[in-house]
Steps between C-alpha positions, in 0.01 A plus 500: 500500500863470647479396882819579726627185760678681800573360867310688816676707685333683834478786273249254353288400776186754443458435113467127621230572780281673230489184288438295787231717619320399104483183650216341768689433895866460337779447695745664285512818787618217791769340271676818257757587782635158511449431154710841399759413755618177349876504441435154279201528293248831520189630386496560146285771378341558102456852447289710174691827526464602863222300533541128692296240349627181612770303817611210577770382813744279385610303847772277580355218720855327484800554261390269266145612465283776427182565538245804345233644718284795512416537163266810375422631205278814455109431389546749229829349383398118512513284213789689323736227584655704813516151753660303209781773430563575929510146554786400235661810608535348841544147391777594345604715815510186719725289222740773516482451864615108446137403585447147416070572553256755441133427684224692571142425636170588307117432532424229338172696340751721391509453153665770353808476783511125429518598084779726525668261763490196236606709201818569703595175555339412844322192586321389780784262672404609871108436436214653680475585842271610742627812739314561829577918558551559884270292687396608839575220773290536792521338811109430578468323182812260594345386842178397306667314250454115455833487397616712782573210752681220256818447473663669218697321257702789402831538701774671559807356289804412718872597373585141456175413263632780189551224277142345558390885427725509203364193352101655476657817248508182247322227599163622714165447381465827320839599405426428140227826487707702793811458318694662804381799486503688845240775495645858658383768695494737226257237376753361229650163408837405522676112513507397847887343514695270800658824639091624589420229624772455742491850624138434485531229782763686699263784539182261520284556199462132369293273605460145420244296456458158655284174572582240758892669444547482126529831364220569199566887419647818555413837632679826452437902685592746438408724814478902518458578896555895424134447328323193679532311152551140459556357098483166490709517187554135385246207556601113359307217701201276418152650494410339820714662730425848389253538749765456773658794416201694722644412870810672377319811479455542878851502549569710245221762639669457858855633366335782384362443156193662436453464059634191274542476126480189300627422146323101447424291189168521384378122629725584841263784544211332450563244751621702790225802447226316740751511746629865446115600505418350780866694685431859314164495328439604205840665329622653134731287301581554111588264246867549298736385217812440577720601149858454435769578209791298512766745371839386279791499648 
């Protein structure tokens, strides 16, 4: 059966809701307007006849680096090698594009998605993760907290310390599994460079962390005000002071952030999780694979 590879175009945008709606609480219908507006990049769409059976978004998280999201594929149409023939279509997309990366995210009980990824060449470099989805901070639960009163060893970074930050993108305790990746609001990865991190500190999104004044770790937000939502996008410090992130919260909450988002390591999460129950209760979190294709120059 020949299958057709086209890019969305608004003209588009019903034919995708009615595969989305095959699928159980998808968020394709919150994310097709942006993803069809794309001037770099798009939604790619496989169609049988007039019928769509398959899409993918092909985003550009920097110029150097792509990243796939969003993938469906019809229930009737799966198995018929659909995912493995969209994605190398837009693999090869983003090297025509002079992307130096392709990455996505899967399940990693997704065996099928993982299959297909490794027979095109992808490999696990970013590792697993473990994403906490929009958290609810509330302010009762940060009063009652036994972590509520100590002091935090998280803190701003000052102007004059970007060097000390620029040291921890190579050198902190985790940086071998993190590998610099900076995790997005459109929940993707990208390399988190110099230039980020100084803008970061001019605008007050990294934190450092520190013990009787020597710096341990580093701390980068990304904030959203026009939604309440905080993403603590980037976390490299010892185990131990993970649980003095929680104090930060409280301030956060008082300049008017109301949900947070967390991309951690899987034995980061486990350590700070007591202290994120005790702040918000009981709260969703899934478990990824971080995948990436290094592409030829």
């Amino acid at each position: 059966m020949q299958f057709t590879i086209t890019r969305a175009t608004p003209a588009d945008r019903q034919a995708v809701l009615e595969l989305s709606n095959r699928f159980t609480e998808d968020y394709l219908e919150y994310t097709v307007d942006r993803w069809i507006a794309q001037e770099k990049g798009g939604l790619y769409l496989v169609w049988d006849k007039s019928l769509l059976v398959g899409c993918c978004s092909l985003y550009f998280p920097s110029s150097s680096e792509g990243w796939l999201q969003g993938m469906r594929v019809h229930p009737d149409y799966q198995g018929r090698g659909i995912a493995y023939e969209l994605n190398r279509h837009l693999i090869k997309q983003a090297e025509l594009a002079g992307a130096e990366a392709v990455r996505l995210l899967t399940s990693q009980e997704n065996q099928p998605a993982l299959a297909v990824a490794r027979r095109l060449g992808f490999s696990p470099t970013g590792g697993k993760r473990e994403i906490i989805f929009r958290a609810e901070i509330i302010s009762e639960r940060l009063d009652q907290n036994p972590y509520a009163n100590r002091t935090s060893v998280a803190r701003p970074c000052a102007a004059s310390e970007l060097n000390q930050a620029a040291y921890f993108l190579k050198a902190g305790p985790f940086f071998h599994e993190l590998q610099g990746f900076l995790f997005g609001p459109v929940y993707n990865y990208r390399r988190l460079t110099s230039n980020d991190l100084a803008e970061g500190i001019k605008n007050g999104q990294v934190y450092l962390f520190e013990d009787k004044e020597q710096i341990l770790g580093l701390l980068f937000t990304l904030p959203h005000l026009t939604e309440g939502h905080l993403i603590l996008s980037y976390i490299d410090a010892p185990l131990a002071s993970l649980p003095g992130l929680t104090p930060l919260f409280k301030t956060w909450l008082a300049r008017g952030y109301h949900q947070f988002t967390i991309s951690l390591l899987p034995e980061q999460h486990r350590v700070l999780k007591p202290a994120l129950e005790n702040l918000f209760g009981s709260y969703a979190y899934e478990q990824w694979l971080l995948m990436e294709k290094t592409l030829t120059p």
